[in-house]
C-alpha positions as CSV (number, residue, x, y, z in Angstrom):
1,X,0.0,0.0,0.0
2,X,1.1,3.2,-0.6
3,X,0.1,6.3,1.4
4,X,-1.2,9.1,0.5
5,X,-2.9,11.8,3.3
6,X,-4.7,9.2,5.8
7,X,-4.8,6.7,2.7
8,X,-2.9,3.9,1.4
9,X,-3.6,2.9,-2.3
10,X,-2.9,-0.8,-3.2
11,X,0.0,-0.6,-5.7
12,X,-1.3,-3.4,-7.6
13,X,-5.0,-3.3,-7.5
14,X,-7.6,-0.4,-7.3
15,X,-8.4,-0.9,-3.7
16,X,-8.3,2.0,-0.7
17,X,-7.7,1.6,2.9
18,X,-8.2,4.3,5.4
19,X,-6.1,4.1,8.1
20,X,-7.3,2.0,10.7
21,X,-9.4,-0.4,8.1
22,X,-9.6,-3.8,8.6
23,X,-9.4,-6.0,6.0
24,X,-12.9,-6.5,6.0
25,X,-13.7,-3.1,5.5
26,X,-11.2,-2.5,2.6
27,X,-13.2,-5.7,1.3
28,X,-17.1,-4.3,1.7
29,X,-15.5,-1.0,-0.1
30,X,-14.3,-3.3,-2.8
31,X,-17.3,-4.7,-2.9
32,X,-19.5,-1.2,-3.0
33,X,-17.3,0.5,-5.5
34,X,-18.0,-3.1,-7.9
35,X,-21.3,-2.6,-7.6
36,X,-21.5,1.0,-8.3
37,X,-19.7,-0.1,-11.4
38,X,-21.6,-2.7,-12.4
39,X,-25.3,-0.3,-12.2
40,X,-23.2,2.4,-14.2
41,X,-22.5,0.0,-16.9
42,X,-26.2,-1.0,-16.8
43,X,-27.4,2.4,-17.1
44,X,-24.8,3.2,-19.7
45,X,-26.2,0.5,-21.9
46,X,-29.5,1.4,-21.2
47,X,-28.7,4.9,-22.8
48,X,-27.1,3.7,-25.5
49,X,-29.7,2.3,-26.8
50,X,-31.9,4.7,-26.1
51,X,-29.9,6.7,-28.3
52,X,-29.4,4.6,-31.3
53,X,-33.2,4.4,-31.2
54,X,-33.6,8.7,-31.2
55,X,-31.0,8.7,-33.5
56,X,-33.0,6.8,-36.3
57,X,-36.7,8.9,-35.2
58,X,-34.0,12.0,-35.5
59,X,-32.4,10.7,-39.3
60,X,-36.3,9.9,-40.2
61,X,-37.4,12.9,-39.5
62,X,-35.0,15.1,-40.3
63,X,-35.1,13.5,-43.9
64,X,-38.7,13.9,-44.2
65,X,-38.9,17.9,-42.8
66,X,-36.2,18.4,-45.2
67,X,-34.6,20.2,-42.1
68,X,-31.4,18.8,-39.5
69,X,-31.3,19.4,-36.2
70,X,-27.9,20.1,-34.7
71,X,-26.7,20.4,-31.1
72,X,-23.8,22.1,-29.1
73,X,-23.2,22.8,-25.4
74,X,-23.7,26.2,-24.0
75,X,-20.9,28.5,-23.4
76,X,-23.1,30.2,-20.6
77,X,-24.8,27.0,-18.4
78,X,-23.5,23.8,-20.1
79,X,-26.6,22.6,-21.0
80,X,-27.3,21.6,-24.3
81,X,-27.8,24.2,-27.1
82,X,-30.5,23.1,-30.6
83,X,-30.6,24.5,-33.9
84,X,-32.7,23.4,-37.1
85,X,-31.3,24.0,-40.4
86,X,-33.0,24.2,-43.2
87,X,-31.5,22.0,-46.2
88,X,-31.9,21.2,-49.9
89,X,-32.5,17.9,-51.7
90,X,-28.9,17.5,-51.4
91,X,-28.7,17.8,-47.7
92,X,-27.0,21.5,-48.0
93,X,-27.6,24.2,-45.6
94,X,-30.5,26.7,-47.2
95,X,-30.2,28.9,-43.8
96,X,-29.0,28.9,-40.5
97,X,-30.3,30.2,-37.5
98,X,-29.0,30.2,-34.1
99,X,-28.1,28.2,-31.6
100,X,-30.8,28.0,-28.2
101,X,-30.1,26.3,-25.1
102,X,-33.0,24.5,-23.6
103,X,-32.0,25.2,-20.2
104,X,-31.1,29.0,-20.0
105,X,-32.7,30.3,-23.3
106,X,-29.2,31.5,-24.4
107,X,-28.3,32.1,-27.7
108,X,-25.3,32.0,-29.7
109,X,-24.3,32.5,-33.1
């Protein structure tokens, strides 16, 4: 274990000890941090395909509006910023307006 401010890091593994931690205590934090993994990669894949299936709704409609929707973050909350661009047959921009963020109403260029 190394030590590092009323820690000691495992030099070969990812587990923690606090001072005064028995061994079953390092091993039920083990344990916790596992299984806080393990519900993060469920949720993960969860979004994932929740994504893939906006993603095709998005393509679907976008190609039958004859408009795409684009997304930033914002500069001012970090919240996520929408535009919709108007586009040919082709798929090029006819106009584009600005960027709004759906949390703060911001808007950017």
């Amino acid at each position: 274990m190394v030590p590092d401010g009323g820690r000691a890091f495992c030099a070969t593994c990812p587990r923690v000890a606090h001072y005064g931690d028995s061994p079953g205590d390092v091993e039920r934090r083990e344990d916790n941090r596992l299984h806080a993994l393990a519900l993060l990669d469920i949720a993960l894949a969860h979004q994932d395909e929740q994504r893939k299936h906006d993603q095709l709704i998005t393509t679907e409609m976008e190609a039958r509006m004859g408009q795409t929707i684009q997304t930033r973050g914002c500069s001012k909350c970090g919240s996520t910023m929408y535009r919709t661009v108007d586009v040919d047959d082709n798929g090029n921009p006819i106009s584009v307006p600005t960027f709004i963020c759906n949390n703060c109403g911001h808007m950017e260029g």
